[in-house]
C-alpha positions as CSV (number, residue, x, y, z in Angstrom):
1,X,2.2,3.8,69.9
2,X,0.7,1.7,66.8
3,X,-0.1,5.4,65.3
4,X,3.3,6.8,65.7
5,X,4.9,3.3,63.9
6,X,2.4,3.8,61.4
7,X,3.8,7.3,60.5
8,X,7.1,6.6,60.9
9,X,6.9,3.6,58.5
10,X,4.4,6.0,55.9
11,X,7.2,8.8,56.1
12,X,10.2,6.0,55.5
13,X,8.6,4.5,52.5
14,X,7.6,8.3,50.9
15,X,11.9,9.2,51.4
16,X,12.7,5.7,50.1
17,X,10.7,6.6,46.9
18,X,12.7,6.6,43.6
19,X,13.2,9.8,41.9
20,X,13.5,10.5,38.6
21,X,16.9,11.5,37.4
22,X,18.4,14.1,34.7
23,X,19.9,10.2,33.3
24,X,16.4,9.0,33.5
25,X,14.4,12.0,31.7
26,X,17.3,12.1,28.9
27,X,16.9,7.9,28.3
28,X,13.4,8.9,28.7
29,X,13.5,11.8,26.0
30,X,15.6,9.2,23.8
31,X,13.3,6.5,23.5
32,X,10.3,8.8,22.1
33,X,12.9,10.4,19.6
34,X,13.7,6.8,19.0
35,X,9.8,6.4,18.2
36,X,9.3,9.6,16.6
37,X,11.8,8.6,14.0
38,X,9.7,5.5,13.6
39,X,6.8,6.9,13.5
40,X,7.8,9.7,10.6
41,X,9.1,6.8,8.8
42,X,6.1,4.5,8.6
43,X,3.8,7.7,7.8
44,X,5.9,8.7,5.3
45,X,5.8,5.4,4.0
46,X,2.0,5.0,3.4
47,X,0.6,8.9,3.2
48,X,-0.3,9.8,-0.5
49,X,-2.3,12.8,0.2
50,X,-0.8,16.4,-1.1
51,X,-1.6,18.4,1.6
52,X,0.0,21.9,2.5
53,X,0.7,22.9,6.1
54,X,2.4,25.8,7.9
55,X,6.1,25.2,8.1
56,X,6.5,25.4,11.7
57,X,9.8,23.5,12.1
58,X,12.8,23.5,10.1
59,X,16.4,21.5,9.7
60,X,17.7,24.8,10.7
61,X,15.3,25.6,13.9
62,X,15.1,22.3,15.7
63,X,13.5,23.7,19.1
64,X,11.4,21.8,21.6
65,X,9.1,24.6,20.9
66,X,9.1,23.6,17.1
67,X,8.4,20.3,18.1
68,X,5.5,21.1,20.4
69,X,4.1,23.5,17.6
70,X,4.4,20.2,14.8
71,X,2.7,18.2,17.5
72,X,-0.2,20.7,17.9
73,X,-0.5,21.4,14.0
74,X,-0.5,17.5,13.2
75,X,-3.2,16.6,15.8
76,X,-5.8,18.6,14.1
77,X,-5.3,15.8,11.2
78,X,-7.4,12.9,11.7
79,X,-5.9,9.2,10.5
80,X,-8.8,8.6,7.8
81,X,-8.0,12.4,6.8
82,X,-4.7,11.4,5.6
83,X,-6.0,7.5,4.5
84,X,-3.8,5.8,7.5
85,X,-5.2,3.8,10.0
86,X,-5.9,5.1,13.3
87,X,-2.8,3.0,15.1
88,X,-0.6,4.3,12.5
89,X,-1.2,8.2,13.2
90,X,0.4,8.2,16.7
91,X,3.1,10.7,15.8
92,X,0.9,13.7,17.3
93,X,0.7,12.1,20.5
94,X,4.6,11.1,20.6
95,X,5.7,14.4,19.1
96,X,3.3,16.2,22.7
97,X,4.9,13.0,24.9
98,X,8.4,14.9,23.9
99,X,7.1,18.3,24.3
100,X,5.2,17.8,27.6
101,X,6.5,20.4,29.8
102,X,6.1,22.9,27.1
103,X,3.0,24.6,26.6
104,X,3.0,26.5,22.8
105,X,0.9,28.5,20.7
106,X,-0.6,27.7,17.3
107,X,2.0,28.7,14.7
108,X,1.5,31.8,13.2
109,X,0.8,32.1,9.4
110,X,3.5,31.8,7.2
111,X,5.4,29.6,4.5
112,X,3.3,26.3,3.7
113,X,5.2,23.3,3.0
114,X,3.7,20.1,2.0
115,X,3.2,17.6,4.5
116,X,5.5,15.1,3.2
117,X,8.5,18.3,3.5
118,X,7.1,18.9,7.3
119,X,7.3,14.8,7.7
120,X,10.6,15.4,6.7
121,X,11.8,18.2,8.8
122,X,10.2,16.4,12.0
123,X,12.4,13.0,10.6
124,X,15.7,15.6,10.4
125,X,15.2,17.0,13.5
126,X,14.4,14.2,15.7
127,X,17.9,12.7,14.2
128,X,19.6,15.7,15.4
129,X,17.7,15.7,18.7
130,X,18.5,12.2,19.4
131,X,22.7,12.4,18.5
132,X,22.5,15.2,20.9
133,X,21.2,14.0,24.2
């Protein structure tokens, strides 16, 4: 009898679980916009290195699969690379926290911006991103 309780009570409190909802992923999804902004920002604010990249996302093509492919180019750039601090170079690792359920390639060769201009089209996007959801 205590074995049958014991299983009902395990399967009541597994049903009673909260779920995440669709209004709980977008606040969700809202809140690291809200940090990637931030983030772009700050970096922005304290880079001084000229360094070119591939222009993987543009004001014009603000995907989630542009943001996952910024996320994977920036986290081959280590914080002393770019003469930041290591708690200020956290954007990677918010840009893959919005991208998590998307798994992209490396970008393919093509038009190199500078950082700064890529900094930029993350900030731009992100904006859009964020008025949207």
């Amino acid at each position: 009898m205590k074995i049958i309780s014991l299983l009902f009570l395990n399967l009541v409190v597994v049903i009673a679980a909260p779920h995440a909802s669709a209004s709980d992923e977008h606040k969700l999804q809202r809140v690291i916009l809200e940090e990637i902004i931030h983030s772009v920002k700050d970096v922005k604010d304290i880079l001084k290195a000229e360094i070119f990249v591939h222009k993987v996302i543009s004001t014009e093509h603000c995907t989630n699969m542009n943001f996952c492919k910024a996320g994977n180019l920036l986290s081959v750039f280590k914080a002393e690379m770019l003469g930041l601090k290591e708690n200020d170079w956290l954007l990677p690792r918010k840009l893959v926290a919005y991208t998590r359920k998307i798994h992209c390639q490396e970008p393919a060769s093509g038009d190199l911006i500078t950082l700064h201009q890529l900094l930029d089209n993350i900030h731009q996007c992100a904006q859009k991103e964020y008025t949207n959801i």
